[in-house]
C-alpha positions in Angstrom: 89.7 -47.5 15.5 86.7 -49.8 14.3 83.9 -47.9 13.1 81.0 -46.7 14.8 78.5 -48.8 13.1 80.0 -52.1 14.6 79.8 -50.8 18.3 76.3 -49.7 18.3 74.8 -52.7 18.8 76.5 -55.6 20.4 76.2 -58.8 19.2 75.8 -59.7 23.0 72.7 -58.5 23.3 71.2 -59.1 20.0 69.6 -62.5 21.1 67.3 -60.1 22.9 65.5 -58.9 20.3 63.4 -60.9 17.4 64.0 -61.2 13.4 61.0 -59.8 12.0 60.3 -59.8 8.7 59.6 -56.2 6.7 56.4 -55.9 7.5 57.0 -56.1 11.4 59.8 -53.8 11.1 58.0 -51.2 9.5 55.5 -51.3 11.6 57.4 -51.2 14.5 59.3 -47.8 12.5 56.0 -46.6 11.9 55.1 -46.6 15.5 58.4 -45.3 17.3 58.1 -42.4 14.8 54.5 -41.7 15.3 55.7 -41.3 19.2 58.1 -39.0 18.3 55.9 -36.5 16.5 53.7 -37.2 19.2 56.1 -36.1 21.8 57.4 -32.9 19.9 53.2 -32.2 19.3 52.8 -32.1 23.1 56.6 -30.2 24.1 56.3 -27.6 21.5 52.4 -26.8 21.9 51.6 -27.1 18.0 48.1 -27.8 19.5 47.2 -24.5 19.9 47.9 -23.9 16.1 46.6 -27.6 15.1 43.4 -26.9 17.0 43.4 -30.0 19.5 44.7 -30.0 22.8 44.7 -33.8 24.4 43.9 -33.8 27.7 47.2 -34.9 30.0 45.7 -38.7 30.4 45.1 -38.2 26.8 48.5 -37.8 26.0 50.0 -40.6 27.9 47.2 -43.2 27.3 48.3 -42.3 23.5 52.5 -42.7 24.0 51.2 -46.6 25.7 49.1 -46.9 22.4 51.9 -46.3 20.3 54.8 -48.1 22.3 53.4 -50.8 24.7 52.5 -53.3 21.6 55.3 -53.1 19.8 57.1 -55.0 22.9 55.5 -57.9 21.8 56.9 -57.5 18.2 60.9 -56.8 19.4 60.5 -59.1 22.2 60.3 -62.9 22.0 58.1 -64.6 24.9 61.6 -66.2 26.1 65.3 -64.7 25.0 66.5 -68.2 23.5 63.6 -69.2 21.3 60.9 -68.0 19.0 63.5 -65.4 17.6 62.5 -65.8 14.0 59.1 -64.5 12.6 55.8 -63.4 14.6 54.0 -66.5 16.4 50.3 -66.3 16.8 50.3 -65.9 20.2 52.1 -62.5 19.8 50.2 -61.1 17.3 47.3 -61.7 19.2 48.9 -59.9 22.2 50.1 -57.1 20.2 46.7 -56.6 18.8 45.0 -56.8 22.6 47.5 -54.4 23.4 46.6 -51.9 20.8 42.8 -52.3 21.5 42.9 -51.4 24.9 44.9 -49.2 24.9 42.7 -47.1 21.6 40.0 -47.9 24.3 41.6 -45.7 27.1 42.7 -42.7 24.4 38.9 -42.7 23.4 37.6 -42.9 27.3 40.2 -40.4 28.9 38.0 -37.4 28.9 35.2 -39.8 30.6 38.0 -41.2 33.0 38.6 -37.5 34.3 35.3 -36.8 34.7 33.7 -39.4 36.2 36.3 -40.5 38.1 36.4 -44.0 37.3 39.8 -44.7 39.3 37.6 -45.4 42.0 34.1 -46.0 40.5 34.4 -47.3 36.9 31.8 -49.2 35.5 32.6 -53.3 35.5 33.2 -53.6 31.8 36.1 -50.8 32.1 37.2 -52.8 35.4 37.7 -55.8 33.7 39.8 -54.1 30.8 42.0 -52.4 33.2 42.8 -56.2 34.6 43.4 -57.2 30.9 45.7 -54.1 31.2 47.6 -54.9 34.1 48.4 -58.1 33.4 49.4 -57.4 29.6 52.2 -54.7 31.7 53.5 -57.4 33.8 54.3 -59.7 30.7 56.0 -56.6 29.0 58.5 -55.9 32.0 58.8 -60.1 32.3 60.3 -59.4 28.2 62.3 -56.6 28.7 63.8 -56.1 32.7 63.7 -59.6 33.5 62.5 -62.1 36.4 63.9 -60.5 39.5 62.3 -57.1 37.8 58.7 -58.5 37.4 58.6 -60.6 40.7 59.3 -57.3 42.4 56.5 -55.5 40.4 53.9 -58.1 41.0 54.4 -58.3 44.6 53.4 -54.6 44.7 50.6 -55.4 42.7 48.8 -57.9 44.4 49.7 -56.2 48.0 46.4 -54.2 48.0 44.7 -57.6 47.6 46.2 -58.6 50.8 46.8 -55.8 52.4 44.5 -56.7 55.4 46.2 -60.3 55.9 49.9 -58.2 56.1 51.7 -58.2 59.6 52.6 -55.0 61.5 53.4 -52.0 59.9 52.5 -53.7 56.6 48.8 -54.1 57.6 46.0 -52.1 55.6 43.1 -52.2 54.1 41.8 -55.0 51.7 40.4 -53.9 48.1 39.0 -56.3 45.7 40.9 -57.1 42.2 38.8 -55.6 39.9 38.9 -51.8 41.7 42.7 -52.6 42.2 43.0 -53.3 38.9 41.0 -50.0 37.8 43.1 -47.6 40.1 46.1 -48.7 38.4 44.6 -48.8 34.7 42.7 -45.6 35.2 45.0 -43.3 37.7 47.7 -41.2 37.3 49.6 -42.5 39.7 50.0 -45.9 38.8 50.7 -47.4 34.6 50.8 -43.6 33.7 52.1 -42.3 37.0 55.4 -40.9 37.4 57.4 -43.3 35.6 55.5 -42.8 32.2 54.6 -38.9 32.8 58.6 -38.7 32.8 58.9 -40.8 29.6 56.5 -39.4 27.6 57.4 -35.5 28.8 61.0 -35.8 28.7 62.7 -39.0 28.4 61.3 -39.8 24.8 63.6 -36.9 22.9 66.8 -37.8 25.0 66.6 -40.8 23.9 66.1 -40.0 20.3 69.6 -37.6 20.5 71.5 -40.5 22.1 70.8 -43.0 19.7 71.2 -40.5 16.6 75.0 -39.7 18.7 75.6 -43.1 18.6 74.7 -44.2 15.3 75.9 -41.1 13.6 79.2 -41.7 15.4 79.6 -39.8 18.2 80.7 -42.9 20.3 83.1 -43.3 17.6 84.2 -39.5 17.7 84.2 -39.0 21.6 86.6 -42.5 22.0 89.2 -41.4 19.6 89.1 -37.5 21.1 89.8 -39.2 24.1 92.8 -41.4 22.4 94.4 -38.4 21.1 94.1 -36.3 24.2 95.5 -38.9 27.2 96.2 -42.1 24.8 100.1 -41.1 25.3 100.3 -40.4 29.5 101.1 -43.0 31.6 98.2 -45.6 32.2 96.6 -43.5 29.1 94.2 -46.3 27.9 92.3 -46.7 31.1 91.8 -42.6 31.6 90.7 -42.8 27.8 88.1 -45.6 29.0 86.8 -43.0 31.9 86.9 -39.8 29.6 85.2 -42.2 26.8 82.8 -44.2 28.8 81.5 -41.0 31.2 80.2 -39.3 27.6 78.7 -42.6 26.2 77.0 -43.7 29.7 75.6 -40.3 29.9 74.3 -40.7 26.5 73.4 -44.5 26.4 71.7 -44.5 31.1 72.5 -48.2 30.4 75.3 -49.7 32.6 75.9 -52.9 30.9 75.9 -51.6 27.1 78.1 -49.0 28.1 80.1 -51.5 29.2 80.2 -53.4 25.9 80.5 -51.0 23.3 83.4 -48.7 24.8 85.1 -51.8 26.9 85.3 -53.8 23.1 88.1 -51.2 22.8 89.2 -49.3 25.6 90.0 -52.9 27.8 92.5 -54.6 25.0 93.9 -51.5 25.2 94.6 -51.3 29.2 95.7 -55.1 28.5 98.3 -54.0 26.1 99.9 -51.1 28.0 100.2 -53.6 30.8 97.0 -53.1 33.4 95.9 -56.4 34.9 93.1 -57.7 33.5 90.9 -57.9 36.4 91.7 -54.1 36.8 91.0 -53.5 33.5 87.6 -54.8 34.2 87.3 -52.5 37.8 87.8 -49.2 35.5 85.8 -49.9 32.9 82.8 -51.0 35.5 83.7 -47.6 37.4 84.0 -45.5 34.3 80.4 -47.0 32.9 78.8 -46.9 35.8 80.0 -43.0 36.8 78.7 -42.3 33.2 75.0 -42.8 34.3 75.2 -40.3 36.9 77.1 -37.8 35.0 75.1 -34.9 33.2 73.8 -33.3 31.2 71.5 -36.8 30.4 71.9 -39.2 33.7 69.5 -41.8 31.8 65.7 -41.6 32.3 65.7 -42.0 36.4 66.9 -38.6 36.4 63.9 -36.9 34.8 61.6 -39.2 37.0 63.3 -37.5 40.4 63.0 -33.9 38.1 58.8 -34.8 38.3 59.1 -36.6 42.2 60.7 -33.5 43.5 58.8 -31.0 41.5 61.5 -29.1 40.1 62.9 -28.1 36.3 65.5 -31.1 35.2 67.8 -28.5 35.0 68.2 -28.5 38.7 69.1 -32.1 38.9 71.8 -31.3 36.4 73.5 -29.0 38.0 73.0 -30.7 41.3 75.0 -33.7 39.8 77.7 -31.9 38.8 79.9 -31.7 41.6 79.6 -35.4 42.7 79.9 -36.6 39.4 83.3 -34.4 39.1 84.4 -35.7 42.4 83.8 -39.6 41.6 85.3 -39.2 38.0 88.5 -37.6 39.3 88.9 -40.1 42.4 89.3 -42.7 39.2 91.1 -40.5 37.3 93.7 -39.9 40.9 93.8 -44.2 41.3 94.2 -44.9 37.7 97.2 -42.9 37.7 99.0 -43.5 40.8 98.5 -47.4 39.9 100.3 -46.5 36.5 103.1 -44.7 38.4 103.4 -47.5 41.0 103.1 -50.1 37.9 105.7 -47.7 35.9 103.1 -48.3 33.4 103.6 -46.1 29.9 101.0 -44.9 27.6 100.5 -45.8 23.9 102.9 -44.6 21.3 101.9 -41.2 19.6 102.3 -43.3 16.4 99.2 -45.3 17.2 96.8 -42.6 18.5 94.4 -41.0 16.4 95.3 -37.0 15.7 93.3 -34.5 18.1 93.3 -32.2 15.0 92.2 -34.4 12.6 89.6 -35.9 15.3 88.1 -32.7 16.1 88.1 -31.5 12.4 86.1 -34.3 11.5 84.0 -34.8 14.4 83.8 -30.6 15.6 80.3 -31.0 15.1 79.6 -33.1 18.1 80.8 -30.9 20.5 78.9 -27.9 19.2 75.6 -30.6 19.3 76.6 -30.9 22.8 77.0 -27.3 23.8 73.4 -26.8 22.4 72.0 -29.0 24.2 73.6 -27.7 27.6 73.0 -23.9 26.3 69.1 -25.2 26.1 69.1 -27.0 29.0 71.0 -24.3 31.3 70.4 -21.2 30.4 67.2 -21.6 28.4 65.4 -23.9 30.5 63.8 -25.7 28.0 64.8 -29.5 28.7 62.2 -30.6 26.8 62.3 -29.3 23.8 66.5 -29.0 24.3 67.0 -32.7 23.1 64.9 -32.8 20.1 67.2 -29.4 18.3 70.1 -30.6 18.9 68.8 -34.4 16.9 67.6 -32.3 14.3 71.1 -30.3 14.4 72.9 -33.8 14.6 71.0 -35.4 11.5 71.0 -32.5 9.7 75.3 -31.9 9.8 75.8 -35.9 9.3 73.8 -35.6 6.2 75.5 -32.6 4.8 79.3 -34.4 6.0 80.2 -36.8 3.3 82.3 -39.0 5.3 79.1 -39.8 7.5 76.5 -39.3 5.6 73.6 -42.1 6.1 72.8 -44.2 3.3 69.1 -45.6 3.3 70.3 -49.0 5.3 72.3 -47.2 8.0 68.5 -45.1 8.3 66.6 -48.3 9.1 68.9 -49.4 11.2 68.6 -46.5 13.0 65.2 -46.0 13.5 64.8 -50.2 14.3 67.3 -49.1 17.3 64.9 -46.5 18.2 61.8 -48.4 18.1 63.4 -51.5 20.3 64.8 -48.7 22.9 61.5 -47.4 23.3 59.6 -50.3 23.6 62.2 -51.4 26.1 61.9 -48.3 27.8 58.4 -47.8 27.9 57.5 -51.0 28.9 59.4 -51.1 32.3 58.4 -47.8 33.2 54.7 -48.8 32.4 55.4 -51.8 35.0 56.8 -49.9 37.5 54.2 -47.8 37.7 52.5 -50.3 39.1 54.8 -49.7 42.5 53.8 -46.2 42.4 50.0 -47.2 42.1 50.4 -49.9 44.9 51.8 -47.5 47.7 49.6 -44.8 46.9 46.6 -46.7 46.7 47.3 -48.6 49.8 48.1 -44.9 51.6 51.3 -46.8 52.5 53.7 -44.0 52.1 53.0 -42.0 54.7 53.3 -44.7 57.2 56.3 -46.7 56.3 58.3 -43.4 56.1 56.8 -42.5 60.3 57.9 -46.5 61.3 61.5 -45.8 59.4 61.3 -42.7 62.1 60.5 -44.7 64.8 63.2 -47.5 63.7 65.8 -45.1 63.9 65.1 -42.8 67.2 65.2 -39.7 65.3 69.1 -40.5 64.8 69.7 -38.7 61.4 73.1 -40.7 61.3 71.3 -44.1 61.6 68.8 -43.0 59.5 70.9 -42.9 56.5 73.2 -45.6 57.4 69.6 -47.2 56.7 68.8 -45.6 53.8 72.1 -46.8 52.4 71.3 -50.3 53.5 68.1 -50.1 51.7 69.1 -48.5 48.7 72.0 -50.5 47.5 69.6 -53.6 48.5 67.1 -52.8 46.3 69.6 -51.8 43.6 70.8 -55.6 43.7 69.5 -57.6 40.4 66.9 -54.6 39.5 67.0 -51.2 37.1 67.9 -48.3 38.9 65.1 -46.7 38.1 62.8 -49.1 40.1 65.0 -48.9 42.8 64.6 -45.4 43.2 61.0 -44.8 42.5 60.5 -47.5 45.7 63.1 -45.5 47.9 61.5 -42.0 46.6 58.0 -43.3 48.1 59.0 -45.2 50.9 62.1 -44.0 52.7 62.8 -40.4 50.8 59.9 -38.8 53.0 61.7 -39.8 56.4 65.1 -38.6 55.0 63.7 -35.3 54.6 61.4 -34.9 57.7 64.6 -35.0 59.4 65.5 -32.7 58.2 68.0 -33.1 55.5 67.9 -31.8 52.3 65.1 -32.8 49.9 67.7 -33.1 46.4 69.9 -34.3 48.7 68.4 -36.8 49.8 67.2 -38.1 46.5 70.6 -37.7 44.9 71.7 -40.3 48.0 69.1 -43.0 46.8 70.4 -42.4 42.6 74.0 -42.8 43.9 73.4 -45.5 46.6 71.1 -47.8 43.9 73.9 -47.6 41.2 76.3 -49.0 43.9 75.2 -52.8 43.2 76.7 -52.7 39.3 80.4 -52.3 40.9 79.8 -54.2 44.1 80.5 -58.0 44.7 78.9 -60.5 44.6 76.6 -58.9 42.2 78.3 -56.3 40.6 76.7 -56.7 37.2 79.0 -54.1 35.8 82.2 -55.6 36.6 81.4 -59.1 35.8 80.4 -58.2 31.7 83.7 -56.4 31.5 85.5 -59.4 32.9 84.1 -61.4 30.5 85.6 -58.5 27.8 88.7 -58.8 29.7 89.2 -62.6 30.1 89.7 -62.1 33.7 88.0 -63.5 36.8 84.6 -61.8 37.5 85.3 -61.8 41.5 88.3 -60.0 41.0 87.4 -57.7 38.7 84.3 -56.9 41.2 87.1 -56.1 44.1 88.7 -54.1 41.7 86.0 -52.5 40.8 84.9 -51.7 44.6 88.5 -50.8 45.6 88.3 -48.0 42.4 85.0 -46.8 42.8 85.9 -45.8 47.0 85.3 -42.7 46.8 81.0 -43.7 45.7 80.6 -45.0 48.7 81.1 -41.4 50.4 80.3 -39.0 48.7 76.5 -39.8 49.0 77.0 -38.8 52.7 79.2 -35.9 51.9 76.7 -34.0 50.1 73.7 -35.5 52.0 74.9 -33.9 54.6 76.3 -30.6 52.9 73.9 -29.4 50.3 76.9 -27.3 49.0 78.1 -30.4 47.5 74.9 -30.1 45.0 75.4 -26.5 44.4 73.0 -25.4 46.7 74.3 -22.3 49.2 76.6 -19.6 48.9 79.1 -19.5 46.5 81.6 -19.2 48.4 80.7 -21.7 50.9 80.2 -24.4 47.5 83.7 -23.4 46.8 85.5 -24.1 50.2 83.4 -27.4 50.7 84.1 -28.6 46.8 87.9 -27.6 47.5 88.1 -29.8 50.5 86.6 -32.6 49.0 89.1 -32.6 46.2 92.0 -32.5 48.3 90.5 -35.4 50.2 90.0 -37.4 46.8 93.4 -37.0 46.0 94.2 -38.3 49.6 92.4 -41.2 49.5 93.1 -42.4 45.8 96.9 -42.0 47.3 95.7 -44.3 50.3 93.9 -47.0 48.2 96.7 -47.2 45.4 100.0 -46.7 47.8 101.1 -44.3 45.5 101.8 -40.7 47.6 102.7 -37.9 45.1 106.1 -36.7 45.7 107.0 -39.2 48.2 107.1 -42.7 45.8 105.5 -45.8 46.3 104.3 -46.6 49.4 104.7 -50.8 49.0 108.2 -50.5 49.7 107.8 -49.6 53.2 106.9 -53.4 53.9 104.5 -53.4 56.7 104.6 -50.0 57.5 102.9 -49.2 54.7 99.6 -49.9 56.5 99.4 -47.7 59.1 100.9 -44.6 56.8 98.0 -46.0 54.4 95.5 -46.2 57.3 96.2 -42.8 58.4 96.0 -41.2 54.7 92.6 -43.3 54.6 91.0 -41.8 58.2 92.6 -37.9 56.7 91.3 -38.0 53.4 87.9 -38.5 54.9 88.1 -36.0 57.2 89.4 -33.2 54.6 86.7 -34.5 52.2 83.6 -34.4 54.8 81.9 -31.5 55.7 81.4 -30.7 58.8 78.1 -30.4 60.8 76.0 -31.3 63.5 75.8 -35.2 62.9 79.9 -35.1 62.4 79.8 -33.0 65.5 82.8 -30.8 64.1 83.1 -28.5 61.9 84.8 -27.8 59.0 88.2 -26.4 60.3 88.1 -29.2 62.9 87.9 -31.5 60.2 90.5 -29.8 57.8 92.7 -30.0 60.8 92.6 -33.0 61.6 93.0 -34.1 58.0 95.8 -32.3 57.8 97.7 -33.5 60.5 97.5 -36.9 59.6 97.9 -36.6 56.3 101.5 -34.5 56.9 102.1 -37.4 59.4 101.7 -39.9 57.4 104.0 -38.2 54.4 106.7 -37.4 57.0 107.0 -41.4 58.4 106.9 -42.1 54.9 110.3 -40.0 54.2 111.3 -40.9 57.0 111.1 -44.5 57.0 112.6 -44.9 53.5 114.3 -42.0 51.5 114.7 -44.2 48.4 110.7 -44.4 47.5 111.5 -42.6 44.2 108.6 -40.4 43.8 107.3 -39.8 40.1 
């Protein structure tokens, strides 16, 4: 295995970021770190020893002093030039930056009080414009076009507000008082988006950079070599075991992606997977790894904050679905192995689970200190920032990983460019938060998406996946779902349905884009790892990740599904949607355990498939009003056609040689 210092950042997206010089990289240390204590100053109140208590604006104006400029040093103006040294222009913007943003940390207590959102004097007006647009060019550096076109759409809709047709039509403000409700708020730059960073987001990032460049990528990849390197299709269920853990860590997608595909996809190539399929798992596996706890990437602690509730609660509530879609690909994976007669790698090759765990144990007692914290001790924001200092302080006393002084730097340059990236899209996006609130949109879009729908419950979600996998296309997931939370999430739930659930449905519905063609951003960067067609490897990728598709609507509709009910109850509902996943990976792969492969019934195949398909869904859904049956009916039904479909199987062919 290659070591961990080689994966961490990807030469891929290094053209992102500029050269700098010393200096600039100091500085741009200097700053990250300062956040840090910061953010443990504010988490672990040392200002009631210290003697100074910031104010909440206070606070947050302070984490945009300390992050927002240093964009403009990791950043080049465009990706493909100006990567070497600090232009003029730059400097200048990273020094306007800092001003204004010094300006708002010494005027927050004045902010508050007066209430300059909505009656700040003109010079503080005009600053707040300076403010806005400085945002917009930081999201333009680090999320992209399609990102900032999207956020400055929002932003100027209050200016035009009155000009808008229908139910878009509202009230006309001028720029400058715009521009000062979203400087000055907290609900727009330092709305929910930041509040989330700087409160939680800032110290789980810290612990999943110092896992990755300590080695726990590294560690986690070979554990899952030595544990299910051997089975049959063994490389691609090390890529989901693997990449589940480092997108967890990582909330990124595409870098998840490129670091564990680099070796989990030559892998799959060698033991004889396609390579377009090879692609499809490592898409599904990455992208499953953002929604799997305990970390989920910084969208989940911005639904924590939306939905007023500890982030504990979202943990646990993305448990279940998590387990469901990771075993669907784990059910697939190996009934396409057993229909492929696919082997694992030799026991020769594979990295020793002793050896691996007796030099790497330590991760895994990081890890069960950070779910002990956040579980048990509800306390997720201080949880992430013992178990770094845990991390840092083992890796320094293990001489195999010990740090030397350059592997530090690089670390904390990674930390400094993740927060900048970080903070400067979630700055931006606050901009969509200040938009609907200021406009008093919210309310009213969510009572026309009522009126659209008739009240229909069904159609309302068939909408709300519509929407959601729309506005996942070509954007961050995180701005996807802070525009569903304020714009469709309220309808969802004055339906009736479940308030977690229904936000859980918008996270799962705006990941669906990164495995879907003909976007499918996922698929196509592990197609270009695997050397296989990007189209293909999207279809793959679609056809694996089925089971996402449903199980939105399985627990949108059964709140047992996110733990919430009687134990029991959770228990029968979980149990049925297992069963069902089995079902269905059988259908999708035309593999059926302990009947054979399904191909060789020539076109009967299909409607034994077809049948397995319409019965694993009704096993796996719960049953309710909008189904209009209930769960026995359903279990029934499943059943039945699922046994029928097993018998015309045996029945049709008795040489299917089952494995």
């Amino acid at each position: 295995m290659s070591d961990p210092q080689t994966q961490s950042e990807p030469a891929t997206i290094e053209h992102r970021y500029r050269r700098l010089n010393p200096f600039w990289t100091w500085l741009l240390i200097v700053l990250s770190v300062l956040s840090v204590i910061f953010s443990a100053y504010q988490v672990f109140n040392l200002g009631h020893f210290m003697g100074f208590v910031p104010i909440e604006n206070q606070y947050y104006y302070a984490i945009v002093a300390l992050l927002l400029p240093t964009t403009f040093l990791a950043f080049p103006m465009f990706p493909k030039s100006g990567r070497d040294g600090l232009p003029w222009y730059d400097l200048l913007l990273f020094l306007v930056t800092a001003g204004i943003c010094i300006t708002l940390v010494i005027y927050a207590i004045d902010i508050v009080d007066n209430g300059w959102e909505f009656s700040a004097p003109e010079e503080m007006q005009w600053l707040s414009l300076a403010f806005v647009a400085i945002a917009i060019e930081a999201v333009r550096r680090t999320g992209g076009g399609i990102v900032t076109i999207i956020i400055a759409l929002f932003a100027v809709y209050p200016l035009v507000a009155g000009s808008m047709p229908g139910v878009l039509e509202g009230t006309t403000e001028s720029m400058l008082d715009t521009a000062a409700y979203y400087a000055l708020s907290t609900e727009a730059l330092i709305g929910i988006p930041m509040r989330a960073f700087a409160g939680l987001v800032i110290g789980f990032l810290l612990f999943g950079v110092a896992l990755q460049y300590t080695g726990g990528g590294q560690f986690f990849l070979n554990l899952a070599f030595a544990l299910l390197g051997h089975v049959r299709g063994g490389p691609a269920k090390v890529a989901i075991f693997a990449s589940g853990l480092m997108g967890s860590m990582s909330g990124s997608v595409i870098t998840n992606v490129l670091t564990t595909g680099a070796l989990s996809i030559p892998a799959m190539k060698r033991t004889g997977f396609k390579p377009h399929v090879a692609a499809g798992v490592e898409a599904c596996a990455s992208t499953g790894g953002v929604l799997m706890p305990p970390i989920m990437g910084a969208t989940a602690f911005i639904m924590a904050i939306n939905l007023e509730v500890p982030y504990r609660d979202i943990v646990v509530a993305a448990v279940i679905p998590s387990v469901l879609y990771f075993f669907a690909l784990f059910m697939q994976i190996d009934g396409y192995a057993a229909r492929s007669k696919l082997k694992g790698l030799p026991r020769a090759e594979l990295p020793s689970l002793k050896a691996t765990l007796k030099d790497g144990w330590y991760y895994v007692a990081v890890f069960a200190l950070l779910i002990y914290l956040l579980v048990f001790m509800q306390r997720e924001a201080q949880a992430p920032f013992y178990a770094t200092g845990l991390l840092l302080t083992i890796n320094q006393l293990h001489p195999k990983h010990r740090w030397n002084w350059v592997s530090f730097v690089d670390f904390l340059v990674a930390v400094g460019r993740l927060f900048a990236e970080l903070a400067a899209i979630l700055i931006g996006i606050g901009l969509i938060v200040g938009s609907l609130s200021y406009s008093g949109k919210i309310g009213t879009l969510a009572f026309e998406l009522l009126q659209l729908a008739g009240n229909n419950v069904a159609l309302l979600l068939l909408l709300g996946a519509l929407a959601s996998f729309i506005m996942g296309i070509g954007v961050t997931v995180t701005v996807a779902y802070i525009i569903l939370a304020l714009t469709l999430a309220p309808a969802l739930t004055d339906s009736g349905l479940n308030p977690m659930g229904v936000h859980m449905f918008m996270l799962y519905w705006g990941m669906l884009s990164y495995i879907t063609p003909p976007v499918a951003l996922g698929a196509f960067a592990a197609a270009s790892l695997a050397q296989a067609n990007p189209m293909r490897a999207g279809l793959e990728a679609m056809k694996l990740g089925t089971i996402i598709y449903f199980v939105p609507f399985f627990f949108v509709l059964d709140p047992g599904l996110i733990m919430q009910g009687e134990p029991g109850h959770i228990l029968i509902v979980f149990s049925c949607a297992v069963l069902g996943v089995i079902v269905l990976s059988c259908s999708l792969q035309g593999y059926l355990y302990w009947v054979g492969d399904l191909t060789k019934l020539g076109l009967m195949q299909w409607p034994v498939r077809a049948a397995l398909l319409i019965g694993a869904l009704a096993l796996a859904m719960p049953g309710n009003d909008v189904i209009g049956m209930d769960n026995v009916e359903l279990f029934i039904v499943g059943a039945v056609l699922t046994g029928a479909a097993a018998a015309v199987s045996l029945l049709t062919r008795k040489d299917l040689t089952p494995v």
